[in-house]
C-alpha positions as CSV (number, residue, x, y, z in Angstrom):
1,X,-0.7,-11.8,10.2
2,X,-4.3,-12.8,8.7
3,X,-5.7,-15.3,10.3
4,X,-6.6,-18.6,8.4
5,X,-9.2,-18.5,5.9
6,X,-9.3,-14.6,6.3
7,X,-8.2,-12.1,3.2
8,X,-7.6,-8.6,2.4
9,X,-9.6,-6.3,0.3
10,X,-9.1,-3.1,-1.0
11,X,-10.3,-0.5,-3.5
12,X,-10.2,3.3,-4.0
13,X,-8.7,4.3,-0.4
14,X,-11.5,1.8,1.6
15,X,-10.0,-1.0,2.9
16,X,-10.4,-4.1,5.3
17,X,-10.7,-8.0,6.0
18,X,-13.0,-10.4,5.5
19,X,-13.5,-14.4,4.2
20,X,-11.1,-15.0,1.9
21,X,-13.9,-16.9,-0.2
22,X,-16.2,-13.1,-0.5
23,X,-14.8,-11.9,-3.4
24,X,-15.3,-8.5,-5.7
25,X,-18.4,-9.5,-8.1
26,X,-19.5,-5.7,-9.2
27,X,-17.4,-2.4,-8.9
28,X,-18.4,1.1,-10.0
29,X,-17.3,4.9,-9.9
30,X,-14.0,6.0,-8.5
31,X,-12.5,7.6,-5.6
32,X,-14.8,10.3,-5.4
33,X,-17.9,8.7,-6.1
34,X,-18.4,5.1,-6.5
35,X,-19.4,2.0,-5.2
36,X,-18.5,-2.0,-5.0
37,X,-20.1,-5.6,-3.9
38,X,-18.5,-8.9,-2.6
39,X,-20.4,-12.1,-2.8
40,X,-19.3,-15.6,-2.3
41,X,-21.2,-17.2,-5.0
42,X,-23.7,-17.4,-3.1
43,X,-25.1,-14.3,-2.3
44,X,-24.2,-10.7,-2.0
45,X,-22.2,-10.5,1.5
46,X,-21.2,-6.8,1.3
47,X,-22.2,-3.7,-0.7
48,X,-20.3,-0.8,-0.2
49,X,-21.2,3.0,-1.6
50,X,-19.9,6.3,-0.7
51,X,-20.0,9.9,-1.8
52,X,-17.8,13.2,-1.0
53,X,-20.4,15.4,-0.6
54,X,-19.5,19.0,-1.2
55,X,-22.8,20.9,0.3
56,X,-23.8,20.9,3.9
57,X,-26.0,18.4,4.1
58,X,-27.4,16.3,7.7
59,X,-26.5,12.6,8.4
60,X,-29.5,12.1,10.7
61,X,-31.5,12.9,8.1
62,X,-29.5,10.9,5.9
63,X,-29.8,7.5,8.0
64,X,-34.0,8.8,8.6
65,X,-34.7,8.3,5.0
66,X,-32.5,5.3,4.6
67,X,-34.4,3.4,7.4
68,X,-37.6,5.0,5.8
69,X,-36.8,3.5,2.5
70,X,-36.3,0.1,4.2
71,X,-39.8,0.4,5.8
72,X,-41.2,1.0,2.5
73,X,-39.7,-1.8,0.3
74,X,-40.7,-4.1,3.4
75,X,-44.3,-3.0,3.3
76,X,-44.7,-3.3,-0.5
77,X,-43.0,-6.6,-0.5
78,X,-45.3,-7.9,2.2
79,X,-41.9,-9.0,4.3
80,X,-41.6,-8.6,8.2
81,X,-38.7,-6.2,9.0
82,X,-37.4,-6.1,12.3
83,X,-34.7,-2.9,12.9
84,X,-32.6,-2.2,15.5
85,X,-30.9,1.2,16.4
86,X,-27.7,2.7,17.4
87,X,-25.6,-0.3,17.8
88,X,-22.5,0.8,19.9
89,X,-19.0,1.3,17.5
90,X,-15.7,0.9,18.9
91,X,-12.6,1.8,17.7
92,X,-10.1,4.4,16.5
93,X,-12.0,4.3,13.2
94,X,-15.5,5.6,14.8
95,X,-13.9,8.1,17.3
96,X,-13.2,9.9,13.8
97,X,-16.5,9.8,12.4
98,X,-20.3,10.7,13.1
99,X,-23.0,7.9,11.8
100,X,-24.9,5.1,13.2
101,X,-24.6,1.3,12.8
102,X,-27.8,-0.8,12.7
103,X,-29.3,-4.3,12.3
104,X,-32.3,-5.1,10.6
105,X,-33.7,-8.5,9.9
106,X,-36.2,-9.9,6.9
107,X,-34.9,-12.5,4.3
108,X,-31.3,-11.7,5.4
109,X,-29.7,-10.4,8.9
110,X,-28.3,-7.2,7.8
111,X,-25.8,-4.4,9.6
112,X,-25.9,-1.2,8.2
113,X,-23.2,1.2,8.8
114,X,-23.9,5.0,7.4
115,X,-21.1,7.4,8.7
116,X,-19.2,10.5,7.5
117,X,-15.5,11.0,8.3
118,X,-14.6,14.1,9.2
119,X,-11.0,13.4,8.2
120,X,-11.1,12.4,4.4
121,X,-14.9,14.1,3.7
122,X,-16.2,10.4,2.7
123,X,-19.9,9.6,3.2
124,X,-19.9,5.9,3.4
125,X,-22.8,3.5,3.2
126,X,-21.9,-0.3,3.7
127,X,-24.1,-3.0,4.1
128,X,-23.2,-6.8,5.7
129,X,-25.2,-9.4,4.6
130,X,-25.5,-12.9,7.1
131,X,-27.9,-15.8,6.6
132,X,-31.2,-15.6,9.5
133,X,-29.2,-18.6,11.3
134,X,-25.4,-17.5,10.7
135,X,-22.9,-17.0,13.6
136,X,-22.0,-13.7,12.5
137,X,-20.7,-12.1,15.3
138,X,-16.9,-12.9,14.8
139,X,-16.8,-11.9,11.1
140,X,-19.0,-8.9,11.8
141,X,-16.2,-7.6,14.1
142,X,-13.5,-8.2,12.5
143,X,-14.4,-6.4,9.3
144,X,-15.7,-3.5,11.4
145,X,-12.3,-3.6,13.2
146,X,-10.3,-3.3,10.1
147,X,-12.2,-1.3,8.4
148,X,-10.6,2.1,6.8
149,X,-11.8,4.9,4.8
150,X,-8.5,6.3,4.2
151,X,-4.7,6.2,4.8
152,X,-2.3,8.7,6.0
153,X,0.5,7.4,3.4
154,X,0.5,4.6,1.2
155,X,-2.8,3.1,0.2
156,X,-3.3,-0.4,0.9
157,X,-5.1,-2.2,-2.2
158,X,-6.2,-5.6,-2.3
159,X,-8.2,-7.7,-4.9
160,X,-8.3,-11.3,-5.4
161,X,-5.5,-11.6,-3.8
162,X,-3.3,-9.5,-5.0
163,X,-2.3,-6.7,-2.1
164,X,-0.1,-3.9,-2.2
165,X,0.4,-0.9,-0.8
166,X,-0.2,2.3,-3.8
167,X,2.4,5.3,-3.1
168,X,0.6,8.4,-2.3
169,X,-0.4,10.6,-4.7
170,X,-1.3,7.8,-7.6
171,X,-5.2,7.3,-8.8
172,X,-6.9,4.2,-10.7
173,X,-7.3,5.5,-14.3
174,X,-7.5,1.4,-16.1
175,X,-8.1,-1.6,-14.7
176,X,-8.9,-5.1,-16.3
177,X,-10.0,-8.1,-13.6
178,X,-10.0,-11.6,-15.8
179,X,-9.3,-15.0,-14.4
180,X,-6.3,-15.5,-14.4
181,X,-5.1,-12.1,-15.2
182,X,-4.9,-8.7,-13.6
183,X,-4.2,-5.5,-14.4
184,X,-4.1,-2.3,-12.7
185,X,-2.8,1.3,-14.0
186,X,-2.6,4.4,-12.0
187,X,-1.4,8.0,-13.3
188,X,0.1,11.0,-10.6
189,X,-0.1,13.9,-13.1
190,X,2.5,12.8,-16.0
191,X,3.5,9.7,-14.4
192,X,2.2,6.4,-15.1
193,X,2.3,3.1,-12.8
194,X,0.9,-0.4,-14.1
195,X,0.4,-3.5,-12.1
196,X,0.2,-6.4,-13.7
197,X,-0.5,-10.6,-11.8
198,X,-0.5,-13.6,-13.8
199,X,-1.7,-16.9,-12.8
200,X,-0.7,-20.9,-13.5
201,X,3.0,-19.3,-14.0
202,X,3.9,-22.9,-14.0
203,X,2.0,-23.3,-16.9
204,X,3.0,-20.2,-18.8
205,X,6.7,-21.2,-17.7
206,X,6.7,-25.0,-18.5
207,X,8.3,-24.5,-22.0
208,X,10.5,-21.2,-21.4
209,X,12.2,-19.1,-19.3
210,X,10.5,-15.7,-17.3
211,X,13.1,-13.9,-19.8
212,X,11.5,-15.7,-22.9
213,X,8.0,-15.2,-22.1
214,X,8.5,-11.6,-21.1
215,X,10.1,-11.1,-24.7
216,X,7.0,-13.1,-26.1
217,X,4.6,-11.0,-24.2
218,X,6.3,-7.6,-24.6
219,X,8.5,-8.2,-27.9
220,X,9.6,-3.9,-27.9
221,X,10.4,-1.1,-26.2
222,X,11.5,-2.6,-22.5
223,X,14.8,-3.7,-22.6
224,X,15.8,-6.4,-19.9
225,X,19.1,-5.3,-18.0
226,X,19.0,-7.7,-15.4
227,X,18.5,-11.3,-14.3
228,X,19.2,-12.4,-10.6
229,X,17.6,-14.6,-8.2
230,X,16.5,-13.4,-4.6
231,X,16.1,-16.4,-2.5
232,X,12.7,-17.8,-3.9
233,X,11.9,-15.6,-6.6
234,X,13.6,-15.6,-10.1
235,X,13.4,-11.7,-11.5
236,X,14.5,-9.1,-14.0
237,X,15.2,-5.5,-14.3
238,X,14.2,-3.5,-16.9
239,X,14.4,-0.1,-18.9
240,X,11.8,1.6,-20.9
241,X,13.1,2.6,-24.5
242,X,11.2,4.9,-26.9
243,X,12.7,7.4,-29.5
244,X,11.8,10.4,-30.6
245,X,12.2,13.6,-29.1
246,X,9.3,13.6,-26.0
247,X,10.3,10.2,-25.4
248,X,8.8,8.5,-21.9
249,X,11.7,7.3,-19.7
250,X,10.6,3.8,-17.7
251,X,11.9,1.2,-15.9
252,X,10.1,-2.1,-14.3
253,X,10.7,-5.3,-12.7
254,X,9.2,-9.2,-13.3
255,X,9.3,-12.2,-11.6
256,X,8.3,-15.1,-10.8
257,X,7.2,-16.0,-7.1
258,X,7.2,-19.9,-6.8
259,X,4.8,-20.2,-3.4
260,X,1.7,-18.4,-5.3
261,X,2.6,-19.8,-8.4
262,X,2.2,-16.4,-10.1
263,X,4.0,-13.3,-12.3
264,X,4.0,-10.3,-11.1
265,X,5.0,-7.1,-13.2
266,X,5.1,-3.5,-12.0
267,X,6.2,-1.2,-14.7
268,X,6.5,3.0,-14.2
269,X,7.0,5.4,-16.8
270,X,7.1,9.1,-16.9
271,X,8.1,12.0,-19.4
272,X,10.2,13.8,-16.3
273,X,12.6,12.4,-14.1
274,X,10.6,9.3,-12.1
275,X,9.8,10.5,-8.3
276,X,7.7,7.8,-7.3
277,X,9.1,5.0,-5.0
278,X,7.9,1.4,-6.4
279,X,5.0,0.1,-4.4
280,X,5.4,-3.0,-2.3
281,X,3.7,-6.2,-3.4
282,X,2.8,-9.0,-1.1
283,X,2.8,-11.7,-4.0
284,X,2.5,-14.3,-1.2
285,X,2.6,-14.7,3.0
286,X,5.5,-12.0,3.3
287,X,6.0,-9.0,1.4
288,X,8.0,-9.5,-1.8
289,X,11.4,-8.7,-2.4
290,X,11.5,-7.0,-5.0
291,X,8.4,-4.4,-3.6
């Protein structure tokens, strides 16, 4: 259970908690290679890079030039930097990895963690970014203690809110974040998942049924085989229809979940028989039924 004011986020197999107001404000790359940064309109609170890198290469040397870099935008910016070293890690997550975690100090207090994981090959830099007088310590351990670089099975995503868990195998080829709208599509060889969240349902609702706007929004092709209510949500089936003689075979589910006032759609298509299992969405406290 997250506690109060606390969140979830999640992106390309990295994962953990953190303010629920430090949200995604730039995001780059992919799995391999890529990077991303939280704010909370404020200012930057965390900026995350990694690499897979493929040649031997050494982390001391690695964190060396990192701290070296530090020391040199310092001097040429005329701004005391205060550093300090090997700050002890606890946790499952660093008994799998080699790397350091520091602190330095100048406009912002700032913990550094550079390690590699020997598990999943990912060379991760992530930075943590406090105001000088800030209690930090309880947030600073709690995203530390959640933090993951990997999963075992499903992947546990998370974005504005919008959590699931990805089945294995599946990797971000689209993705479009609007206010008010996101959407999400992963591919697994010849098969196709798309996520899709809408906000202010009420509003979208207030003239027409789920069934109604879904035909307004998505007038061919899916046919709607089912409507039934599960306890607080209001939802429909559906079946993906497409002549010819390669035709993709689909099916998807909608609904409407009344305590985050939102839409969710999650839609899977495929030219072979569909394997997957259908990824489970926590559209509000609990996991949703229909995930």
């Amino acid at each position: 259970m997250e506690k109060e004011g606390w969140g979830y986020f999640g992106w390309q197999g990295l994962g953990f908690e953190c303010p629920e107001d430090w949200e995604l404000s730039t995001v780059s790359g992919d799995k391999r290679r890529g990077g991303f940064t939280l704010d909370d309109g404020e200012i930057i609170r965390v900026e995350v890079q990694w690499d897979h890198p493929v040649t031997p290469f050494s982390l001391d040397k690695v964190i060396e030039k990192h701290i070296q870099d530090l020391q040199k935008a310092a001097k040429r910016k005329k701004v005391p930097l205060q550093i300090r070293r090997k700050i002890k890690m606890r946790g499952k997550l660093f008994r799998e990895k080699n790397g350091e975690l520091f602190e330095w100090k100048a406009d912002y207090r700032v913990f550094t963690l550079i390690c590699y994981c020997k598990i999943c090959g990912r060379l991760l830099f992530m930075e943590l970014f406090f105001h000088l007088e800030e209690k930090f310590e309880e947030t600073l351990n709690r995203i530390l203690s959640t933090l993951k670089d990997h999963f075992e099975k499903e992947e546990k995503w998370g974005v504005y809110g919008f959590i699931f868990l990805l089945p294995s195998g599946f990797s971000l080829s689209k993705f479009s974040l609007k206010s008010g709208y996101l959407y999400l599509e992963f591919r697994r060889e010849r098969e196709f998942l798309i996520l899709e969240r809408f906000s202010l349902a009420n509003l979208l609702l207030e003239k027409r049924s789920l069934k109604d706007w879904f035909k307004e929004k998505y007038p061919s092709r899916w046919a709607l085989i089912e409507e039934r209510k599960e306890r607080i949500h209001e939802c429909i089936s559906l079946k993906f229809k497409e002549r010819g003689i390669r035709r993709w075979k689909g099916e998807g589910r909608v609904w409407y979940c009344l305590p985050s006032n939102k839409i969710y759609l999650v839609l899977r298509k495929s030219k072979r028989e569909i394997s997957s299992p259908w990824p489970e969405i926590f559209c509000h406290a609990e996991k949703g039924e229909l995930s």
